[in-house]
DOKOL-983846 format. One record per residue (C-alpha): residue number from 1; residue in three letters; x, y, z. Coordinates in steps of 0.05 Angstrom, whole numbers, plus 5000, padded with zeros to 4 digits. Last residue first. Example, Ala and Ser with C-alpha at 12.3 -4.5 7.8 and 13.67 -1.06 7.14 Angstrom:
REM DOKOL-983846
site resi:2 | resn:ser | xx:5273 | yy:4979 | zz:5143
site resi:1 | resn:ala | xx:5246 | yy:4910 | zz:5156
END
This chain:
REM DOKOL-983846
site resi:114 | resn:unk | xx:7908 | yy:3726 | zz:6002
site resi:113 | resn:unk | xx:7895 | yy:3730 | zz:5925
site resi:112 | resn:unk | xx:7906 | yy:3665 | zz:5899
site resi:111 | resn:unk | xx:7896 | yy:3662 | zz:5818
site resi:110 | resn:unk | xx:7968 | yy:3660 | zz:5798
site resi:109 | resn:unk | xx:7980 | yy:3590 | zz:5815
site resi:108 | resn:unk | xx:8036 | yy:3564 | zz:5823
site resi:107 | resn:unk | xx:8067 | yy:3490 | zz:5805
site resi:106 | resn:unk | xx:8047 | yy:3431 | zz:5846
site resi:105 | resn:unk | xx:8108 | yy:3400 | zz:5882
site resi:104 | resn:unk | xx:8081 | yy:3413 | zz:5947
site resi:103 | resn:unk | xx:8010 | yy:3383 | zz:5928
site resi:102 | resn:unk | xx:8045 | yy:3316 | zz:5908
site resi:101 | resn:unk | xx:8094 | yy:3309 | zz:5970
site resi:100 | resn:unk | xx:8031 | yy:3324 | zz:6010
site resi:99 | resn:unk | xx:7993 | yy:3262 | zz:5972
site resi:98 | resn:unk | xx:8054 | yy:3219 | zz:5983
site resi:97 | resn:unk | xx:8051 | yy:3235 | zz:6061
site resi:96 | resn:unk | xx:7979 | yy:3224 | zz:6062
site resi:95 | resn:unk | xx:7982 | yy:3150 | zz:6032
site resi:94 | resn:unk | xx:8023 | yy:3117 | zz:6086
site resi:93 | resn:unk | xx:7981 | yy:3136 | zz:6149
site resi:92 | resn:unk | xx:7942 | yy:3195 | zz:6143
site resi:91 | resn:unk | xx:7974 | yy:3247 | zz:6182
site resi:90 | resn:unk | xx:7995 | yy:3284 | zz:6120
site resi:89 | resn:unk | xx:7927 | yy:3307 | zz:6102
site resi:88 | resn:unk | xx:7923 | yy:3358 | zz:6162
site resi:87 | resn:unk | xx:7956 | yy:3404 | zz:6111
site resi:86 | resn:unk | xx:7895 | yy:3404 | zz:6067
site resi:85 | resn:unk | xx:7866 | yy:3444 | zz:6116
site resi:84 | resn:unk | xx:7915 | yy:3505 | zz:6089
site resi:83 | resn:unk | xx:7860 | yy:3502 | zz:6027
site resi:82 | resn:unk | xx:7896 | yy:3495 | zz:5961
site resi:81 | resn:unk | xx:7906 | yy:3540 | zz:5906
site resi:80 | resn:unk | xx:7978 | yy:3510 | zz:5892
site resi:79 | resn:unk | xx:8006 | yy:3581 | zz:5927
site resi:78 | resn:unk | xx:7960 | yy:3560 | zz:5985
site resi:77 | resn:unk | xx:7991 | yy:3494 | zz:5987
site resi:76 | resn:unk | xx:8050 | yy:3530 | zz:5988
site resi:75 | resn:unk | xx:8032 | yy:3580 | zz:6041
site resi:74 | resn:unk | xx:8001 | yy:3520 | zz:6085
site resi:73 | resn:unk | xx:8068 | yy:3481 | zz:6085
site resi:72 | resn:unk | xx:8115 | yy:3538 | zz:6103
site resi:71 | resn:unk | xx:8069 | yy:3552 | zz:6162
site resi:70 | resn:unk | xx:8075 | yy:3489 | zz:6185
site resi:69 | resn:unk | xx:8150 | yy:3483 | zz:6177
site resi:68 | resn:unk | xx:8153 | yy:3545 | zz:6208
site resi:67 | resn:unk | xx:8115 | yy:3518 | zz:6276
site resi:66 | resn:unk | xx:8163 | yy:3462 | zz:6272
site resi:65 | resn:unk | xx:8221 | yy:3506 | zz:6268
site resi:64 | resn:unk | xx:8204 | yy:3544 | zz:6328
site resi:63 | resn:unk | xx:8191 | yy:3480 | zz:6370
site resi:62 | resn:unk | xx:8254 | yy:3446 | zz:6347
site resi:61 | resn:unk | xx:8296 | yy:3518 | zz:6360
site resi:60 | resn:unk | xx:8274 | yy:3522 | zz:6427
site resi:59 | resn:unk | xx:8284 | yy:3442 | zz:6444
site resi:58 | resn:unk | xx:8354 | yy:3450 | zz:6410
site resi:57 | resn:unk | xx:8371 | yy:3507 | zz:6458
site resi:56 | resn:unk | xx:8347 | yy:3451 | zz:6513
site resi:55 | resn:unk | xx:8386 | yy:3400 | zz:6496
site resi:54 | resn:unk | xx:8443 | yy:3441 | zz:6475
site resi:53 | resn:unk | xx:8446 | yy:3467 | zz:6557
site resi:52 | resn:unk | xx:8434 | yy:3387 | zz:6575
site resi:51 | resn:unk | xx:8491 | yy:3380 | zz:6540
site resi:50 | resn:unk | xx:8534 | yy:3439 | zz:6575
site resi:49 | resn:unk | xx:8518 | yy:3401 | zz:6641
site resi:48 | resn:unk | xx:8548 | yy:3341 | zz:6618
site resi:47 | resn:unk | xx:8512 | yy:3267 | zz:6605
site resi:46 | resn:unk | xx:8513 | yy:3274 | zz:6528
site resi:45 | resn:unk | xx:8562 | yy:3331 | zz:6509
site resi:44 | resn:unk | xx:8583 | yy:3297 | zz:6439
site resi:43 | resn:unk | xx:8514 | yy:3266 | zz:6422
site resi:42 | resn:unk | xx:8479 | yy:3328 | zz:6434
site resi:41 | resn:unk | xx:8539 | yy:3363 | zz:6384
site resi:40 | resn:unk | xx:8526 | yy:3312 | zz:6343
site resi:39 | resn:unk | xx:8446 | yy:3312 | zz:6345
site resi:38 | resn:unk | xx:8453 | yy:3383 | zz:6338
site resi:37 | resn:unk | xx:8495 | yy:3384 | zz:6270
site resi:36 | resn:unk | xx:8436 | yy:3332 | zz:6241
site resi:35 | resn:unk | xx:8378 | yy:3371 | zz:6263
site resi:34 | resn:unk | xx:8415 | yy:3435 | zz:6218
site resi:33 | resn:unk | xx:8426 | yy:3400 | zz:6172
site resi:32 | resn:unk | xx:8352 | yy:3375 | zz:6165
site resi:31 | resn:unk | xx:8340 | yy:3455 | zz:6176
site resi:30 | resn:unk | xx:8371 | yy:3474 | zz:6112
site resi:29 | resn:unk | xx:8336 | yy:3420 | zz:6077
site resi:28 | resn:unk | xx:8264 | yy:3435 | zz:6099
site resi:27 | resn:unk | xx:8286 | yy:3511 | zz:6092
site resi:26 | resn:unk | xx:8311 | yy:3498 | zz:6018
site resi:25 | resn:unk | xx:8240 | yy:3457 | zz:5993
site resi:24 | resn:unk | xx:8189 | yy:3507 | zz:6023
site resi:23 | resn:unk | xx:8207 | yy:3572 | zz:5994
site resi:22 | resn:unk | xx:8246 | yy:3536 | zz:5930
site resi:21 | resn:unk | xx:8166 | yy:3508 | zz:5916
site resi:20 | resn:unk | xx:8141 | yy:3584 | zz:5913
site resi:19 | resn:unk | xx:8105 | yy:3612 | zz:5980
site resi:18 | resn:unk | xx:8042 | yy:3639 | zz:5985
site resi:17 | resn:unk | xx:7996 | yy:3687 | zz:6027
site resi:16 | resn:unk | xx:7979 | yy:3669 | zz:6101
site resi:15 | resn:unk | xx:8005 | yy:3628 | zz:6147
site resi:14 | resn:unk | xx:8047 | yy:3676 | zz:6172
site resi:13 | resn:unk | xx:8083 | yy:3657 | zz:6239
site resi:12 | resn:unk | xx:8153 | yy:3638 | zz:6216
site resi:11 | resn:unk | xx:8150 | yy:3684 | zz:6151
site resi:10 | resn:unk | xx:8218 | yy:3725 | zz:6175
site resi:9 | resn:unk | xx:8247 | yy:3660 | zz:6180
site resi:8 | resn:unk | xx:8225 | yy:3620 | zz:6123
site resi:7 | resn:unk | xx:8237 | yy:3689 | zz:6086
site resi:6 | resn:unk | xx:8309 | yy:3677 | zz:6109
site resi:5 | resn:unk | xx:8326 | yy:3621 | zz:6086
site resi:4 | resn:unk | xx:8285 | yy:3625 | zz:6013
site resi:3 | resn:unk | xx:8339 | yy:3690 | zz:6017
site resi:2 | resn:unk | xx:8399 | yy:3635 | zz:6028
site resi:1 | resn:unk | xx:8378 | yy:3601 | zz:5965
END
């Protein structure tokens, strides 16, 4: 669990190759608690100089995540033989968010080569 951590990590600006559903499913929960601890601590120092400090660490960390998140999310539709376009699917309303829930869930592949 902690190594599909740390590949999300060390993969944070590879989009391409694979990545198995435990790749992209443990990261998006690791880094929900994550969100969650720095809304507290946000919450906590709100209106202090050592808030606006978290602020912007958790600005840093936001934008890095995000861009891993991404990448996550075009290795495993890769790994379901998908395009990486099909990532752009999710920003239809309502219906694109089930369809990328669908094409994460997809088992592997083992005809991808890149």
């Amino acid at each position: 669990m902690f190594k599909a951590y740390r590949n999300f990590w060390n993969n944070i600006f590879n989009f391409s190759g694979t990545a198995t559903r435990l790749e992209f499913f443990v990261p998006f929960l690791f880094n929900f608690a994550l969100a969650i601890i720095f809304a507290w601590i946000i919450g906590l120092t709100a209106g202090s100089t050592s808030g606006q400090f978290v602020t912007f660490i958790y600005t840093i960390v936001f934008a890095l995540v995000w861009v891993g998140n991404i990448s996550v999310t075009v290795r495993r539709l890769h790994a379901s033989n998908h395009s990486g376009w099909w990532f752009w699917i999710q920003f239809v309303p309502i219906i694109g968010n089930i369809w990328i829930f669908i094409l994460m869930i997809l088992p592997n592949t083992a005809n991808r080569r890149n």
